[in-house]
N, C-alpha and C positions, 0 to 999 in steps of 0.2 A: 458452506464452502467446503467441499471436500478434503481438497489436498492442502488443508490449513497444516498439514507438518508443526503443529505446535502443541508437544509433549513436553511441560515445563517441567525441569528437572531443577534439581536441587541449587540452591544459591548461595553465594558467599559473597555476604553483603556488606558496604563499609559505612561509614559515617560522615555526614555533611563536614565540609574542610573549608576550605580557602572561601573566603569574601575578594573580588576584582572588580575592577573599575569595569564597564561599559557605558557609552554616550545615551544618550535618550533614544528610547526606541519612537520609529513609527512603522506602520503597517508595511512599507515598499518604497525604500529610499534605493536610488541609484541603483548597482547592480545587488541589490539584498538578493535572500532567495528566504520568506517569510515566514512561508507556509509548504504545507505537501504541495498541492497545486500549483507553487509558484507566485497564481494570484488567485482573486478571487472566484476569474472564469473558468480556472481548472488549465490553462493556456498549457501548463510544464514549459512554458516557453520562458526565456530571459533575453527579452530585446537591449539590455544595457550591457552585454557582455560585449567590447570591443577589443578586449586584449588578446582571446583564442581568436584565431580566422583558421580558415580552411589553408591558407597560407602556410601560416606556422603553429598548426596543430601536431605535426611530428614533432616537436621540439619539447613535449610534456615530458615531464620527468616527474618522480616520487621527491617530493619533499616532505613530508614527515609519513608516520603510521602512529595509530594511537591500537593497544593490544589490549583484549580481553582478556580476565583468567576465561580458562575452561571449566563451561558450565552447562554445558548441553542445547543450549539451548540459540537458536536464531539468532544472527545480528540482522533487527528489520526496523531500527528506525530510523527515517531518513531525517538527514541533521537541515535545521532551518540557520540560514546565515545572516547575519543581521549588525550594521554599527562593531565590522571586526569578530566580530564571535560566532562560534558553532556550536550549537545547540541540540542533545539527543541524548538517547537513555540506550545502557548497552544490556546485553541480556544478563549483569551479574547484579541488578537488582537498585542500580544507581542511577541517576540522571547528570549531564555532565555541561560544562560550560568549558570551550576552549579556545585558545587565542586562535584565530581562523589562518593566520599565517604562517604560525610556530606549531601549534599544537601545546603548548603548553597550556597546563590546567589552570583554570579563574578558581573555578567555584565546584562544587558536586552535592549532591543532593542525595540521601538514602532515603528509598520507599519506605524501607522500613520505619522509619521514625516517626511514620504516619497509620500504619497498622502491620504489626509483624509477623504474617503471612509472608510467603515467599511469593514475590510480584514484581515484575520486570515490565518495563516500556516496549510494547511494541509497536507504536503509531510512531508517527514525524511528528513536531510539534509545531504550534504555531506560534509566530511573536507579535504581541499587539502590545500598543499603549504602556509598554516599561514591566510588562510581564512574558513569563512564555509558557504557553496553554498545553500539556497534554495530556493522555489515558494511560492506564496500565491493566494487566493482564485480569484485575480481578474486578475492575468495573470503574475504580477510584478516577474522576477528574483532578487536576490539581492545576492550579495558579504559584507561579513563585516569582518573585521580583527579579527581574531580568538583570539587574545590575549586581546585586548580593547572593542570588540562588534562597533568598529565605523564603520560604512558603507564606504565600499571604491566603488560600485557602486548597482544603481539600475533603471534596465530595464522593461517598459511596453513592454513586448513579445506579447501579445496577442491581435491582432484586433477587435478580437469579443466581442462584451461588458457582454457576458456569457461565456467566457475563464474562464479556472483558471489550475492551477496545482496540481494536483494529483500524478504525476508520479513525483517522486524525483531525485532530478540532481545526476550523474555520470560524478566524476572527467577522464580526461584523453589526456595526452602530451599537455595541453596546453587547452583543449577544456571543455567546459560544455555540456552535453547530456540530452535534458529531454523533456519529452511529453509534449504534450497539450489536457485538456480536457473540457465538458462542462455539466451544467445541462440546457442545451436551451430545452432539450425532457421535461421537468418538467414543460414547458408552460399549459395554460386551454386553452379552444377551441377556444377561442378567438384572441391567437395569433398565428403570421401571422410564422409557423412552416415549413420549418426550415433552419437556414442559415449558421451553424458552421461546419467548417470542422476540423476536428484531423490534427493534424504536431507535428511531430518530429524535433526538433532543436537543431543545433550545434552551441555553442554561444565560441566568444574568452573567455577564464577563466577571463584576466586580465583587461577587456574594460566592457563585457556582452553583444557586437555587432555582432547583427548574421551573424553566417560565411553561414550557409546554413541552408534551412529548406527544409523539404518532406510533403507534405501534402496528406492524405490517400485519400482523395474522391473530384473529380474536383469539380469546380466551382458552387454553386447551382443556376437554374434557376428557374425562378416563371413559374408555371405548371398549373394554377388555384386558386380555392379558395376550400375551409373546410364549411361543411353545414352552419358553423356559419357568412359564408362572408369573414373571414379570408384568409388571400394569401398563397398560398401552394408555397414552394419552394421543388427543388428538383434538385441531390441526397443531402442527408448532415450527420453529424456525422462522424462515427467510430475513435472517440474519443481516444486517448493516456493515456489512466487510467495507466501503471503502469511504473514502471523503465524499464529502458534500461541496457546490459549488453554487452560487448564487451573481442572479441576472441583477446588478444594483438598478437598472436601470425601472426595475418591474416589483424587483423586491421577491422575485421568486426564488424558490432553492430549490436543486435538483441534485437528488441522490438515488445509487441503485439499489436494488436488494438481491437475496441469495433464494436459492433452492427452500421446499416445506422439510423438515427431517418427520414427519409423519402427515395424515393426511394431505387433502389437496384443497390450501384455501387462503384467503389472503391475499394479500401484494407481494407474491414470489415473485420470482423472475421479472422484479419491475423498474423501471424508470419513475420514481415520482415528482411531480411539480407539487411546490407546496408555500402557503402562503409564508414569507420568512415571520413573518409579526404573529401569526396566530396559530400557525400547523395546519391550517384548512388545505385540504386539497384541491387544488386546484384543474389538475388533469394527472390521470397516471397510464403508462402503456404497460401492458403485461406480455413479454415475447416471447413466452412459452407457456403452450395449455395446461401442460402439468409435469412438474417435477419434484419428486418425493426422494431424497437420496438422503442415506446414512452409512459411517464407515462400514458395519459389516456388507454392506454391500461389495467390497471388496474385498472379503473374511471368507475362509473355507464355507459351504455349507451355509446360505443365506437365506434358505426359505423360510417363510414365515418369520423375517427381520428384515427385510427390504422391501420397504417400499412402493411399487412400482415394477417390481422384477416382474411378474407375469408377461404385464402388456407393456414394457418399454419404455416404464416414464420415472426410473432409477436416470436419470439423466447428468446433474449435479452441473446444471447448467446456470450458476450463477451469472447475474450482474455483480463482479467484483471488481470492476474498474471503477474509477472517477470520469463523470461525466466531464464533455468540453463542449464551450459557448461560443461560437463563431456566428459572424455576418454573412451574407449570401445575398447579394444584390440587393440591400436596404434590410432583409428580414435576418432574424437572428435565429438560429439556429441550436438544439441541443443532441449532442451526437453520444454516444458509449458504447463501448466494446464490450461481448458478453463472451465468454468460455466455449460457447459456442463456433468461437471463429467469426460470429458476425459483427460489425460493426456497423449500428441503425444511428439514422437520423432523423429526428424529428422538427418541426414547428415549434420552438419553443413556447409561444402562446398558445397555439390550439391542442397541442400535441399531436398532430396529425404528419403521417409517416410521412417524411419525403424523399429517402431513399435507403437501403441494406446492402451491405457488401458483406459476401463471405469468404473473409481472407483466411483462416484457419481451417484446414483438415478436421471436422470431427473423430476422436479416437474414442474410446472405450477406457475404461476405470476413470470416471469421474471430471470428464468435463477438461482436461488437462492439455488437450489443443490449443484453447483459443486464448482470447484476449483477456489478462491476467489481472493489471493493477491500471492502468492507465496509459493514454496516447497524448500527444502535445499537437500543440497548433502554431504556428508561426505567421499569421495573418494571411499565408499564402498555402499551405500544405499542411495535410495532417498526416502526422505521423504514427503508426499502428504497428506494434511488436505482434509475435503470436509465442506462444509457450511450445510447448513439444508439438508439433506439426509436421515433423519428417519432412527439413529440419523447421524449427522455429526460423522466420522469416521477418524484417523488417521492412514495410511497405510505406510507400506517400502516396497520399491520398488525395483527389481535387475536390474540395470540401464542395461543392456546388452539387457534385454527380456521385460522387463516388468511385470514379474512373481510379484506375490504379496507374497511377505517373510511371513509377518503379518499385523495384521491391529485390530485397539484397536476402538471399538467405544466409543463415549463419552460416560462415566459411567453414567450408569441406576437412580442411583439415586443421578444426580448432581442437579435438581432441589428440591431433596427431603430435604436440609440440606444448611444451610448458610442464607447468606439473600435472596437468590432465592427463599426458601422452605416457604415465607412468599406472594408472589407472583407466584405463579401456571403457572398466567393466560398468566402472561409476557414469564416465563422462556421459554426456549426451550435449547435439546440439540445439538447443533451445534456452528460449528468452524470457523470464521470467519477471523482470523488472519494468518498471514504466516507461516508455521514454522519453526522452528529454531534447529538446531543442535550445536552441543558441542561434546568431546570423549563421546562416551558412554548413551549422554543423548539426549533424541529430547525435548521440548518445544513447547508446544501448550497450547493455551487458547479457553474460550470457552464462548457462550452465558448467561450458565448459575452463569457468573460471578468467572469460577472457575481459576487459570492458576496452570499448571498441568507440572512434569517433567516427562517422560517415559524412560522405558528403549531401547535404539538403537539396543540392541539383541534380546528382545522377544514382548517388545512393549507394557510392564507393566508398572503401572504406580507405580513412586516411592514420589511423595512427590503430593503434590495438595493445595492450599492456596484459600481462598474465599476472596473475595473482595468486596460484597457486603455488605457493614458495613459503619459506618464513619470512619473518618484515623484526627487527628490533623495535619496538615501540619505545615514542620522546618519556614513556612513563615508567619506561625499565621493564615491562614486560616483553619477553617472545609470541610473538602471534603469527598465524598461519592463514592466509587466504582459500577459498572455495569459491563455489558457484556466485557470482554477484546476485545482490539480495535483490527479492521479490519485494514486495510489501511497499516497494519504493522504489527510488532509482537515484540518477547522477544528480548532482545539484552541481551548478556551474555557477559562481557568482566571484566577482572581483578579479578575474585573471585566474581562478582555484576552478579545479573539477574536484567533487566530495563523493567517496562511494563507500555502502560497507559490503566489506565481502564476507559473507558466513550464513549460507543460505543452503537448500539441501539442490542437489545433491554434496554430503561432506565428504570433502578429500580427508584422508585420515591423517591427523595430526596428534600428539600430545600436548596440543597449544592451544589456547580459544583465537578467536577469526578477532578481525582488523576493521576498524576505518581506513582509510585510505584519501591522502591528497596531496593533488598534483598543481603542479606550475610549468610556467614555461622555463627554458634552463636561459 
């Protein structure tokens, strides 16, 4: 994934604190919000949210901010809400448990105390069975007791010494589900490019020992060397950037993959179906013939380092969304958004195409039009963000056709007002976050620092909050809002909208970026 923006800079790291009560967890009680996906079909939907309506969605207000130090680095993990508590790790190297109404701190967790490397959470996490499940930047799984924050395990998943997780674990019968991905493409000429291959892993829930892994692209071989003397390997990449989601009813799991960072081979650019119990594949679509992309490809002076630069297939057209499992007149269906701008949908059994829509403008430097992290489903409309699209644009979709219901671009004059409108030169209007559904309302954020409610009937927008500003944080920090994060999006559960803002493009602050959550006033 090209514009993975994630140069992990230095960390300052605290130490596990406070023990707090939480009730017993289960998978998806009432208005929870559990997982990245929401549920297990990747829905991003929350049919138990009755307290927002499109009614009295103006009436949001900021009740608390929870503040970063500054550390350079991304706030991208979207918090899972569960039995009162918010759950998420911030980019200074912690993992965090807070009361979901107050913001006050339970419990916190240091990476470090598990290997002292500097490594921060960047996935949403998931909460199953009285644990909560996620990855970190250096490949580590970890399990911790959902009620005390104590670690009941934690696994080095990842071989490659530029692993890390991206793709956020999915609880299910017993098993953990979650990709593996890498920045090894963000090498300079000099190194010896490239060795990391993407895998899909099914780990026991209760151990963290992998029961099976898939890996997208065989084994890479050395092919040569790079004008620089560097050793060229080859194929490698197509990288597991996002969640996985799973058909209960079939027992299937369907995840996407990234671009090759060398040769052309493997399940790039793919959708896979795969059996949940054994890794067998079961059907997989590949939507692009070939795409080889690596940062210099965007670096002065890229010949003989890119890829694909001759003949056009430098593309960086990943699958970095979360797929979504909807019905269609008895059959089930599996749909996902690719960077591309396109949005395919398949047969979830056969895999056989049954329709494409291309909502996203293709642009040039890496793939950064189209469809980012994820779209939601409300049993009636799908809902489809686009990223930089001149502008990024928010669309509903008739999951049957493909027909485009409506479609809202980012407001014309969201750089114009906030603390974006102080900053021109940063802003832009596009969508970089998942979106999110509720009855009635979609949820999106946006570049230009704003997060935004819509209407799910005509695609209006009804409330809009700027985050560009300082925020006091309930933990005694000043922090500073930006772009609403990618990686993730809004969670809505309990009457609460949850967002972190600290995504690039960064508005310049002396402050690290925010959580951020709202109520009705």
């Amino acid at each position: 994934m090209g514009n993975t923006l994630i140069r992990l800079a230095a960390l300052t790291l605290t130490g596990v604190t406070l023990a707090g009560t939480v009730a017993s967890a289960h998978s998806h009680r009432g208005g929870d919000w559990p997982t990245w996906q929401g549920d297990k079909a990747g829905s991003r939907h929350n049919p138990a949210e009755f307290r927002i309506t499109p009614a009295n969605v103006g009436k949001l207000e900021l009740k608390w901010a929870f503040a970063y130090p500054k550390t350079g680095v991304v706030a991208k993990s979207q918090p899972a809400v569960v039995d009162g508590t918010a759950f998420f790790g911030g980019p200074d190297g912690t993992f965090y448990a807070l009361d979901a109404k107050s913001g006050k701190t339970k419990w916190t967790f240091d990476l470090a105390s598990v290997d002292p490397s500097q490594r921060v959470v960047l996935d949403g996490p998931a909460v199953a069975r009285g644990k909560v499940y996620f990855g970190d930047s250096g490949g580590y799984m970890y399990a911790l007791d959902q009620r005390t924050g104590k670690l009941v395990w934690a696994k080095d998943t990842e071989p490659h010494p530029t692993g890390m997780h991206t793709s956020s674990p999915l609880y299910h019968d017993g098993r953990i589900y979650v990709g593996a991905s890498s920045a090894e493409n963000l090498g300079d000429k000099n190194y010896p490019c490239c060795t990391f291959r993407g895998h899909i892993d099914s780990l026991d829930a209760d151990t963290g020992e992998v029961v099976w892994r898939h890996y997208t692209v065989p084994e890479p071989k050395e092919v040569g060397t790079y004008p620089s003397g560097a050793k060229k390997f080859e194929p490698s990449g197509a990288g597991v950037w996002s969640s996985p989601v799973i058909d209960e009813r079939t027992g299937t799991l369907y995840v996407g993959t990234g671009q090759n960072y060398t040769g052309s081979a493997g399940d790039f650019d793919s959708l896979l179906a795969l059996d949940a119990r054994s890794g067998a594949v079961r059907w997989k679509q590949q939507v692009t013939k070939a795409d080889t992309w690596r940062d210099l490809c965007n670096q002065p002076d890229p010949e003989g380092y890119c890829p694909g630069l001759k003949d056009g297939t430098n593309l960086d057209y990943d699958i970095g969304a979360t797929p979504n499992i909807f019905r269609v007149k008895g059959r089930t269906y599996v749909g996902v958004g690719q960077k591309s701008g396109v949005y395919h949908a398949f047969d979830a059994t056969t895999g056989d195409v049954k329709w494409r829509r291309q909502l996203g403008v293709p642009l040039p430097s890496g793939g950064i039009s189209g469809i980012q992290w994820g779209s939601s489903y409300d049993g009636d409309k799908l809902y489809i963000a686009t990223y930089f699209a001149e502008p990024g644009t928010l669309f509903a979709v008739k999951p049957e056709t493909g027909q485009v219901l409506w479609k809202t671009p980012n407001p014309a004059n969201g750089c114009d007002w906030g603390g974006a409108a102080q900053h021109k030169d940063i802003c832009t209007p596009a969508h970089g976050p998942a979106a999110t559904s509720t009855p009635g309302l979609v949820w999106e954020g946006s570049n230009d620092g704003k997060m935004r409610a819509y209407s799910a009937r005509d695609g209006k927008v009804l409330w809009e909050y700027d985050t560009v500003r300082d925020f006091q944080g309930v933990n005694g920090l000043t922090g500073h809002g930006s772009a609403i994060s990618g990686s993730g999006g809004a969670v809505v559960s309990n009457g609460m909208l949850y967002i972190q803002s600290g995504y690039y493009p960064f508005y310049p602050s002396e402050h690290g970026n925010v959580l951020l959550a709202f109520g009705l006033k």
